[in-house]
C-alpha positions in Angstrom: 40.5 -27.8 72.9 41.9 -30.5 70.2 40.8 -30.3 66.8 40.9 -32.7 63.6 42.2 -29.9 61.1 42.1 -31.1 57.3 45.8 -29.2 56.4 46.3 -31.1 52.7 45.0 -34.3 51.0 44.1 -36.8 52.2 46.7 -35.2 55.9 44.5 -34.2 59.3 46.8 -32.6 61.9 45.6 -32.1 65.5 45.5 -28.7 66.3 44.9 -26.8 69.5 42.0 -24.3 68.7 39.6 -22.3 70.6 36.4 -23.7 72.4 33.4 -22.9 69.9 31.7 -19.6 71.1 27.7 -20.1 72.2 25.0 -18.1 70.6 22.2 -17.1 73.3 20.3 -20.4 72.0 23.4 -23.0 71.5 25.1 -25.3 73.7 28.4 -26.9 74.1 28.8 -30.7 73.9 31.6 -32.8 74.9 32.1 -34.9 72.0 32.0 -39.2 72.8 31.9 -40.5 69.3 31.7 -38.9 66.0 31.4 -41.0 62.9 33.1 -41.1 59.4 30.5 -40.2 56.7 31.1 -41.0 52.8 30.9 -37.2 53.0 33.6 -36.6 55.0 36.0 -39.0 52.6 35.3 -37.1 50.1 36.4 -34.0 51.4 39.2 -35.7 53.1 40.2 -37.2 49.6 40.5 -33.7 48.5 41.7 -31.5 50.5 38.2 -29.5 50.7 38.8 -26.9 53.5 35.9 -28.0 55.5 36.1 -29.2 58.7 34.3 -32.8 58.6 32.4 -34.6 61.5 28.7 -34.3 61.7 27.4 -37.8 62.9 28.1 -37.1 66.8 27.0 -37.5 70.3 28.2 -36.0 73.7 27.1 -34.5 77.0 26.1 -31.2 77.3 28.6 -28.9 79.3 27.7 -25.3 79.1 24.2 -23.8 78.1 23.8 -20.1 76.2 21.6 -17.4 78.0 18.2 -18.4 76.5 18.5 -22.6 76.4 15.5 -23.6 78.2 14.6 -27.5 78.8 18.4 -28.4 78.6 21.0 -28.9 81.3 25.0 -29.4 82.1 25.1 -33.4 82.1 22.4 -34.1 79.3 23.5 -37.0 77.0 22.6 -36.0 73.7 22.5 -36.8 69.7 23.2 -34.2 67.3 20.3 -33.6 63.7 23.4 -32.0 61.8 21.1 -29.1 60.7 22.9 -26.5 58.6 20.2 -25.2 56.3 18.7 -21.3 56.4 15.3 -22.3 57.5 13.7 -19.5 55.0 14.3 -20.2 51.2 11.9 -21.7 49.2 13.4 -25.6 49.8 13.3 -25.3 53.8 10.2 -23.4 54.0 9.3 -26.9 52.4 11.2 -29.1 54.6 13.9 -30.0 52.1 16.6 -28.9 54.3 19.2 -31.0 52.4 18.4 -28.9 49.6 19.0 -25.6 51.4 20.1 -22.1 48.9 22.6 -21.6 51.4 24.0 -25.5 52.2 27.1 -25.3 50.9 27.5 -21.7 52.1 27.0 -23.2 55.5 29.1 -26.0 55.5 32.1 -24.1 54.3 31.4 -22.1 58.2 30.8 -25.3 60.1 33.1 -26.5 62.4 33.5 -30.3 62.7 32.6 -32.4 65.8 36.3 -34.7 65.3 37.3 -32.2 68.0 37.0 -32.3 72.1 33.7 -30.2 71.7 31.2 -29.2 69.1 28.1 -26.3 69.5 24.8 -27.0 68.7 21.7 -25.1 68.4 19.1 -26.1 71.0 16.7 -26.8 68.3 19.1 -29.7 66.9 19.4 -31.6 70.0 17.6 -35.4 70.4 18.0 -36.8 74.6 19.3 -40.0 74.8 17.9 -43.0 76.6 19.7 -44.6 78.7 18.9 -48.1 75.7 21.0 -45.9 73.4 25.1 -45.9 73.5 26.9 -42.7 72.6 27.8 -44.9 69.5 24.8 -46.1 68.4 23.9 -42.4 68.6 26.1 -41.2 66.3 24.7 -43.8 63.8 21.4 -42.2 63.9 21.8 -39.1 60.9 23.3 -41.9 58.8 20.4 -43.8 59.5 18.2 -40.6 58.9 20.0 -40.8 55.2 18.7 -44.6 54.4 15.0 -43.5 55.7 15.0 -40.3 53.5 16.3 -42.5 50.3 13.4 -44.9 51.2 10.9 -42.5 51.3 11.9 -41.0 48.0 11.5 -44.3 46.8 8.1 -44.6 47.6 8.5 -48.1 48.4 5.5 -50.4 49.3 5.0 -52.8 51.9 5.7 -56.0 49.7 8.2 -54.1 47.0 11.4 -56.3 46.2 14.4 -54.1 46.6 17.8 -54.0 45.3 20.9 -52.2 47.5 24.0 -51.5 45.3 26.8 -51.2 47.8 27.4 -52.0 51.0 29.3 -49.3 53.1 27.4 -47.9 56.2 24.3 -45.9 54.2 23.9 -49.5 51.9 23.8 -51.4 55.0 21.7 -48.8 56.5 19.3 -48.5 53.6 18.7 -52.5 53.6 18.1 -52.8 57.6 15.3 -50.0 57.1 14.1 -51.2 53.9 13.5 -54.6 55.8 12.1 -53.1 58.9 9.5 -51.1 56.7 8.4 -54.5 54.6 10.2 -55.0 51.7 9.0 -58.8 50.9 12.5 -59.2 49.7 16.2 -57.5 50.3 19.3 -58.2 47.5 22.6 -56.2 47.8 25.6 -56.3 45.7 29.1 -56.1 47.3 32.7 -56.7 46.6 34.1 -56.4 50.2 33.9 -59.6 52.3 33.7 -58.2 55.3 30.8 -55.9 54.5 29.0 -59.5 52.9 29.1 -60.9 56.0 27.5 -57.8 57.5 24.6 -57.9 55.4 23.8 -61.5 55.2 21.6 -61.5 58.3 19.5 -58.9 56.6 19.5 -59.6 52.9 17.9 -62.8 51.3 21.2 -62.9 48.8 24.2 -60.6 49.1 26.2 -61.2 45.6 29.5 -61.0 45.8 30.6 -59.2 42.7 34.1 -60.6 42.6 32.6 -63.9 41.3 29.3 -63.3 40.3 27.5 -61.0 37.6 25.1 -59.2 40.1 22.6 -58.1 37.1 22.4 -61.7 35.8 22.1 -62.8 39.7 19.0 -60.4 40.4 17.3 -60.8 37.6 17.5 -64.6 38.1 16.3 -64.4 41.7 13.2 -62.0 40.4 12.8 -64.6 37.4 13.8 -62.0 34.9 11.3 -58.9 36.3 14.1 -57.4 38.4 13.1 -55.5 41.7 10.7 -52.8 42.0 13.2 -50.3 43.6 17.1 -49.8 43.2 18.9 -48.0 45.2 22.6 -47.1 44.5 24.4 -46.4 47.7 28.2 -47.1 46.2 28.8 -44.1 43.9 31.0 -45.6 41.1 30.5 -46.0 38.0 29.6 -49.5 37.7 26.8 -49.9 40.2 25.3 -46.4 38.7 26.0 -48.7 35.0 23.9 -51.3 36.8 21.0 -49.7 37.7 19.5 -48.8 34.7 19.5 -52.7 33.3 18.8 -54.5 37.2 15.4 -52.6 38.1 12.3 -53.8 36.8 10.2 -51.5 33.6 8.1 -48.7 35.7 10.4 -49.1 38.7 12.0 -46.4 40.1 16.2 -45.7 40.9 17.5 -43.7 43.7 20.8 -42.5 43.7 22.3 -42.4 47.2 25.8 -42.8 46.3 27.5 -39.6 45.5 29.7 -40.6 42.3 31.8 -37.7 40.8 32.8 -39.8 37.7 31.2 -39.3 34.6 29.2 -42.1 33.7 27.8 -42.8 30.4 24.8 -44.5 30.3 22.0 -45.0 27.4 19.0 -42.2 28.4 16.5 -44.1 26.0 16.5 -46.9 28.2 15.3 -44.7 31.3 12.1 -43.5 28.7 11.7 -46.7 27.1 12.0 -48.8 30.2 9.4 -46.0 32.2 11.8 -45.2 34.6 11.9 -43.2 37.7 15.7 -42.2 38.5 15.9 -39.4 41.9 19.1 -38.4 43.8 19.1 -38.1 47.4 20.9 -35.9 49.5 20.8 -35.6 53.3 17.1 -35.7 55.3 14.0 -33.7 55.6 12.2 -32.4 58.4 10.9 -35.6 60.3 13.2 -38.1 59.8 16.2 -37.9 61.9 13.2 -38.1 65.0 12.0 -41.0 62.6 15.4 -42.8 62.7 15.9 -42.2 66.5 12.6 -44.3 67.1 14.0 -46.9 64.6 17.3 -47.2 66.7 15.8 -46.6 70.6 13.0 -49.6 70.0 15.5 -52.1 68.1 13.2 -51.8 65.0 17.1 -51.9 63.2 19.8 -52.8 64.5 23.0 -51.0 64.4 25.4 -52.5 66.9 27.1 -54.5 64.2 27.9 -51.9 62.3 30.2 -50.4 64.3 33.6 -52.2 63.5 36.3 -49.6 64.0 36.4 -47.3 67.2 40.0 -44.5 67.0 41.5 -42.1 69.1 41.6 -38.6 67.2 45.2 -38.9 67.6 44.8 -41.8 65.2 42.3 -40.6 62.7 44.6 -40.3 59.7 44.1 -44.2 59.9 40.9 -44.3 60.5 39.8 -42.6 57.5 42.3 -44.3 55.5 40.9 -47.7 56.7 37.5 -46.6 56.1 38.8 -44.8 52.4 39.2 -49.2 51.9 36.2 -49.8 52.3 36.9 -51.9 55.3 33.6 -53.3 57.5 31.1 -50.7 59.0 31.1 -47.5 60.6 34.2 -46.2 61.8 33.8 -43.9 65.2 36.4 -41.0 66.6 36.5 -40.7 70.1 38.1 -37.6 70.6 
């Protein structure tokens, strides 16, 4: 089969490698779309040797020994598990939080590839209402419902989304869906603006406007109740601390490698509540299925950039820009 092999910074190559080999339990998908994660940039940015692409959907075409309730011809979406299922964090359905994660993920091989494996037990039927792409939007989607429900948001709760890429975008359409009485992002790509502005009340475009001064004018100087930071940079991490209202609460979906300095008093005397979030717990990829397969979101617009693997040096360079939505490899 072809394969999307990471051989240097920022350089894939396309590489003939060997079909994955099936456990007793796994299956062997045909790969229609896989999508470009935030993740995957930052390994491709580096050089990590990881083989990327975990957002995907396919057909099953082979079946191991002891698959039961799964045949040749199935369309399929993919819950990217890769945790242990028996330290402490998955025994409590933290599975993003796994003792072994990264242990895993340096052993996973990518879906940007003609086929990908999967463990029986990771496997979600698709509808026929549900496109191979919008499939492979669902774990992102999974993402913005677990960085909601870390937030503890309300039904009524004014929200703030700091960055607009595909998990910002994300994290606004659920956030909206689930009740937030009001929706303000921050953004300083056009195109990903005019994504947004059927889903936010304001999207500020940072370019020309001071989106702290903005925010707090449009919550009459309170700021909202929950901030979530899905760009990881330093500014919007800056902003966070300032934007959100006192007793409100920060969560930190943005994966910023920077160092940023930022004043702690202001997180005790403000009575903050800052939490990172990472991946999905047990529950919610099914959760974000439902979301997609009875239009409670919508996630066709996101999907602005479809590739050939041949072609995905220039996909992820395009999506590195921070150019539109979600860019899909159809390998």
């Amino acid at each position: 089969m072809r394969s999307a092999i990471l051989e240097d910074v920022r350089r894939f190559a396309i590489r003939e490698v060997p079909d994955p080999i099936l456990g007793k339990d796994e299956v062997l998908i045909k790969v229609q779309y896989c999508g470009v994660c935030g993740s995957d940039l930052h390994i491709y940015e580096m050089g990590t040797a990881i083989r990327p692409g975990h957002e995907f959907s396919g057909d099953i075409v082979d079946v191991g020994s002891d698959v039961k309730g799964w045949r040749i011809g199935d369309r399929v979406a993919v819950e990217p598990r890769i945790s242990c299922g028996g330290c402490y964090w998955c025994e409590r359905g933290e599975i993003g939080l796994c003792d072994q994660f990264y242990v895993a993920l340096e052993q996973y091989q990518g879906a940007f590839a003609t086929y990908a494996k999967a463990g029986c037990h990771q496997l979600h039927r698709l509808p026929d209402e549900i496109s191979y792409e919008h499939a492979a939007l669902i774990e992102p989607t999974t993402c913005a419902v677990h960085a909601i429900r870390l937030s503890e948001m309300q039904e009524g709760d004014i929200v703030a989304v700091l960055g607009l890429g595909p998990i910002g975008q994300l994290v606004a359409r659920v956030a909206r869906a689930l009740g937030a009485k009001s929706v303000y992002a921050t953004e300083k790509s056009q195109s990903r603006v005019e994504l947004a502005k059927d889903v936010a009340d304001e999207v500020v475009d940072v370019n020309v406007t001071n989106p702290v001064d903005r925010i707090l004018e449009l919550t009459q100087g309170t700021g909202p109740d929950i901030v979530f930071e899905c760009a990881g940079n330093v500014a919007t991490s800056q902003q966070s601390i300032p934007l959100v209202r006192k007793g409100g609460t920060i969560v930190i979906a943005g994966i910023c490698f920077d160092w940023v300095e930022t004043p702690i008093s202001s997180i005790v005397l403000k009575g903050l509540t800052v939490k990172g979030s990472i991946c999905f717990s047990d529950g919610e990829y099914a959760y974000a299925f439902d979301l997609i397969k009875d239009r409670k979101i919508d996630v066709a617009p996101l999907v602005t950039c479809k590739m050939p693997l041949d072609d995905i040096n220039e996909a992820f360079e395009k999506a590195s820009r921070g150019e539109g939505g979600k860019t899909l490899i159809k390998p």
